[in-house]
Every structure is written in C-alpha cells, then in structure tokens.
TIFILO-940720 format. One line per 5 residues: number of its first residue (from 1); their letters; for each residue x, y, z of N, C-alpha, C, CB. Coordinates in Angstrom, 3 decimals. Last residue first. Glycine has a CB too. Example, Ala and Ser with C-alpha at 12.3 -4.5 7.8 and 13.67 -1.06 7.14 Angstrom:
BEGIN
2> SA> 12.850/-2.250/7.080/13.670/-1.060/7.140/12.900/0.030/7.870/14.084/-0.598/5.725; 13.190/-5.690/7.800/12.300/-4.500/7.800/13.200/-3.300/7.800/11.308/-4.473/9.046 .
***
This chain:
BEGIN
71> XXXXX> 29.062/-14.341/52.291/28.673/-14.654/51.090/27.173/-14.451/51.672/29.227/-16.123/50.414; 30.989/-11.434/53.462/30.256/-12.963/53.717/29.425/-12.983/52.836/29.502/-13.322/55.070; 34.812/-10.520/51.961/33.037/-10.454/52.050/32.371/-11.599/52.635/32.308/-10.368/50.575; 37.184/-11.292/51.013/36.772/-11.544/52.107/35.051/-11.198/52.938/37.812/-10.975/52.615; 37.788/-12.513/47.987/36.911/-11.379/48.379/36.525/-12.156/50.274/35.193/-11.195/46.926 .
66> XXXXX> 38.009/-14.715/45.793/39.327/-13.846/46.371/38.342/-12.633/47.155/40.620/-13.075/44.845; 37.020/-17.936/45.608/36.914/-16.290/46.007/38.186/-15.642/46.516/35.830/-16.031/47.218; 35.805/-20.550/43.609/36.758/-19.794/44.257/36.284/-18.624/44.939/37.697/-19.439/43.397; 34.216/-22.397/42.417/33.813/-22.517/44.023/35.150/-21.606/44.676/33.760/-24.484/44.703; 33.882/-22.769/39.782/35.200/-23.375/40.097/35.453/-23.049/41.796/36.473/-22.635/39.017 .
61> XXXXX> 31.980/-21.231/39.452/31.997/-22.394/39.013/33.004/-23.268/39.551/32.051/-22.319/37.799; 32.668/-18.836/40.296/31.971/-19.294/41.115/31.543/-20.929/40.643/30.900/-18.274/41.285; 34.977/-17.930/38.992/35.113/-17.912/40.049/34.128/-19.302/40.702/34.860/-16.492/40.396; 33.654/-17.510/36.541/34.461/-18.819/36.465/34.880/-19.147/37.697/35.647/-18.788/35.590; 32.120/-15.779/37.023/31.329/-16.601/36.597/32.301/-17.925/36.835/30.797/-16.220/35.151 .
56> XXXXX> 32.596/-12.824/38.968/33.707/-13.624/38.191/32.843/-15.211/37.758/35.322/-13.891/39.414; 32.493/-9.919/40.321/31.424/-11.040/40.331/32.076/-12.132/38.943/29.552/-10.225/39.981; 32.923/-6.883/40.753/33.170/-7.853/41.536/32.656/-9.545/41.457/32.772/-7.265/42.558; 31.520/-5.221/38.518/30.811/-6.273/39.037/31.278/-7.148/40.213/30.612/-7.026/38.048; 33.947/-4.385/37.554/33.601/-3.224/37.873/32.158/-4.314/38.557/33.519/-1.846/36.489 .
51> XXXXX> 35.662/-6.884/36.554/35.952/-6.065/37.833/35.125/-5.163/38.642/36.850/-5.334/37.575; 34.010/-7.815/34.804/33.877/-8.496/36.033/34.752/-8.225/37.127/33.955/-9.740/35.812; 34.183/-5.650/32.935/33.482/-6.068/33.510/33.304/-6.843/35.002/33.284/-6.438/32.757; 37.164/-6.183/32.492/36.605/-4.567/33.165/35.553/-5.112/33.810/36.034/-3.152/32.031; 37.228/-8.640/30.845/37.882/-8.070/32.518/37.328/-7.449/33.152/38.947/-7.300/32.706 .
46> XXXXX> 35.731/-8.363/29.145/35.224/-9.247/30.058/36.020/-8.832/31.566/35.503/-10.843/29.474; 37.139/-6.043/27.424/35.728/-6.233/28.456/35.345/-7.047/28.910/34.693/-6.044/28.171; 39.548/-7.845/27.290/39.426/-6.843/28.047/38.315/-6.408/28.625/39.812/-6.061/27.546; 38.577/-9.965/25.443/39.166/-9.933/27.060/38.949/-9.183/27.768/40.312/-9.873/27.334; 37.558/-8.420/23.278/36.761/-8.931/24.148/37.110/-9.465/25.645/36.294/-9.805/23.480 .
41> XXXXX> 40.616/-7.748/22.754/39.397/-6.600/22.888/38.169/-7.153/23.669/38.803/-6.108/21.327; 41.805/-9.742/22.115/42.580/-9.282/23.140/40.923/-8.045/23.602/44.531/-8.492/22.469; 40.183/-10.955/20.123/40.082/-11.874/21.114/40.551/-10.459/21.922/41.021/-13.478/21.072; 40.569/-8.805/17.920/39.517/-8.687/18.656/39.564/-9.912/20.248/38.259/-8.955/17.465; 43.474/-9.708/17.721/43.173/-8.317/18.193/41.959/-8.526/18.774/43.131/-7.181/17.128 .
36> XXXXX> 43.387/-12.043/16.544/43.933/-11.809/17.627/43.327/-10.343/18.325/45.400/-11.864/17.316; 42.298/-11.799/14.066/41.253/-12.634/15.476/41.956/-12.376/16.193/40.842/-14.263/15.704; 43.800/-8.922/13.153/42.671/-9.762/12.886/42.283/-10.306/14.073/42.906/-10.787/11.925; 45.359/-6.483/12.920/44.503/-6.508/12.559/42.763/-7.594/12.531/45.184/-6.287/11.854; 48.275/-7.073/15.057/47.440/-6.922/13.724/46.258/-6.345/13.792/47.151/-8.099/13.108 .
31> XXXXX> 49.764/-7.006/17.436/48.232/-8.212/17.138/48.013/-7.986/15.921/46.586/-7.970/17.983; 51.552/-4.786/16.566/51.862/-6.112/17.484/51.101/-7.100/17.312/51.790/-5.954/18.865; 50.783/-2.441/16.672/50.708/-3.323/15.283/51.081/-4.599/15.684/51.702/-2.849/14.029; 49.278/-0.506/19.029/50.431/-1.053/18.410/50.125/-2.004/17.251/51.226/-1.739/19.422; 46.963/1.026/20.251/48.390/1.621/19.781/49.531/0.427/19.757/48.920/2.897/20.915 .
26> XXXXX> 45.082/-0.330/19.635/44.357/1.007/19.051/45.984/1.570/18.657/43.180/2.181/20.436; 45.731/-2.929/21.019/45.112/-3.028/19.291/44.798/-1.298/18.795/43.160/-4.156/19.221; 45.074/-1.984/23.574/46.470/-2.784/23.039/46.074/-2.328/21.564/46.647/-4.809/23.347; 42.880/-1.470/24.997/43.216/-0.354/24.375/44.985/-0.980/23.195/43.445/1.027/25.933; 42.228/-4.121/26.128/41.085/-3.446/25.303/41.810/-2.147/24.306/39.810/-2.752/26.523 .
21> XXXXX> 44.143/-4.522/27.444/44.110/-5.384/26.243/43.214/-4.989/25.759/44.056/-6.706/26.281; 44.412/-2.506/29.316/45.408/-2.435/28.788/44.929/-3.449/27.290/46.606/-2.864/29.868; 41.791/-2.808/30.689/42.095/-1.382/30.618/43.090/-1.867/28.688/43.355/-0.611/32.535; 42.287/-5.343/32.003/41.500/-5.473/30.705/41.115/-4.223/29.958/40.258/-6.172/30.973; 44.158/-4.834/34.014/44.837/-5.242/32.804/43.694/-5.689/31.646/45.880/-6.496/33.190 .
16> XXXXX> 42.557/-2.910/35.144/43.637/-2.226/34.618/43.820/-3.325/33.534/44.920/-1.869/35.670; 41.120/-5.107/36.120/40.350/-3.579/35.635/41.276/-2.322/34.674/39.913/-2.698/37.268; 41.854/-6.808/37.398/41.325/-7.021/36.510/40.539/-5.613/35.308/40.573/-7.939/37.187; 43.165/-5.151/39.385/44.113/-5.964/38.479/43.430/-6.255/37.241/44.588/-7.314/39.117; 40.923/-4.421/41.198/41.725/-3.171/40.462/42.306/-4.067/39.488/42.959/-2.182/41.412 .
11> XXXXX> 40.011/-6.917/41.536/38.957/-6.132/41.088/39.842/-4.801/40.294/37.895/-5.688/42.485; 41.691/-7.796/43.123/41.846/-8.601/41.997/40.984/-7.644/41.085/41.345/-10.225/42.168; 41.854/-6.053/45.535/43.154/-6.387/44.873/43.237/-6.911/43.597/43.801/-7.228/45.568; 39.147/-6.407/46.514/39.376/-5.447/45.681/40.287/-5.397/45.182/39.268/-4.554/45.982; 38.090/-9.861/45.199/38.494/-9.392/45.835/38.903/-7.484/45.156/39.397/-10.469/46.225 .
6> XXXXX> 34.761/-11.433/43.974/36.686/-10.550/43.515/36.466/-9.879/44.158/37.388/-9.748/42.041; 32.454/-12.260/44.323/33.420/-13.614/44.745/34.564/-12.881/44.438/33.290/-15.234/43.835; 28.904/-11.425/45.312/30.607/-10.888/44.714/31.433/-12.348/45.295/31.454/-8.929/45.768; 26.493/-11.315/46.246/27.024/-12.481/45.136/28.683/-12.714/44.519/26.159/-12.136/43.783; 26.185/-9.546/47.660/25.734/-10.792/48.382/26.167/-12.291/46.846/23.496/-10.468/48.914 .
1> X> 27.967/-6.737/48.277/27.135/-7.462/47.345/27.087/-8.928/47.730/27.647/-7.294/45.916 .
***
C-alpha cells in the first residue's frame, strides 16, 4: 500500500492489544461502567483499525514509520 506507515510487528500488536481493550469492559468490573470503559472501547477500535489499515494518522503527522515498505 502506497500510504501504509505500520509495520507488520506493530500491525499484529496493534491488533491484539485493541483485540484486548475492546473486549476488557465485557469481562471485568475493573473500568466500570462509565467514561472509562467506553474510552478503553474506542481505543480498541482505533487500534484494530489502524492495524487492519496498516495506516496510523499520528504516524504520519509526526513523519514516523515502522514499515519497511517504499513509500
């Protein structure tokens, strides 16, 4: 992809650990019920997302890449 800036190392990481904060709030009481929980829930799809996209907005603002791809 000619826009990707995540690497596949960061692409699995981001994919599992927004796996884990999307599903956090279904099995534990730990966050509650309130803004915490949903913050941890929208993380998570932002993770997945910009794993399953290789393509990181803050990446490219901040002129990073973890992705040996040519741009």
């Amino acid at each position: 992809m000619e826009f990707a800036n995540v690497g596949s190392a960061d692409r699995i990481f981001r994919i599992v650990l927004g796996a884990i904060l999307l599903a956090l709030p279904f099995f534990t009481s730990v966050l509650g019920t309130g803004t915490l929980s949903i913050v941890s829930m929208v993380a998570g799809v932002v993770l997945i997302l910009t794993g399953l996209f290789s393509f990181c907005p803050a990446y490219r603002v901040l002129g990073m890449r973890t992705t040996t791809e040519k741009v």
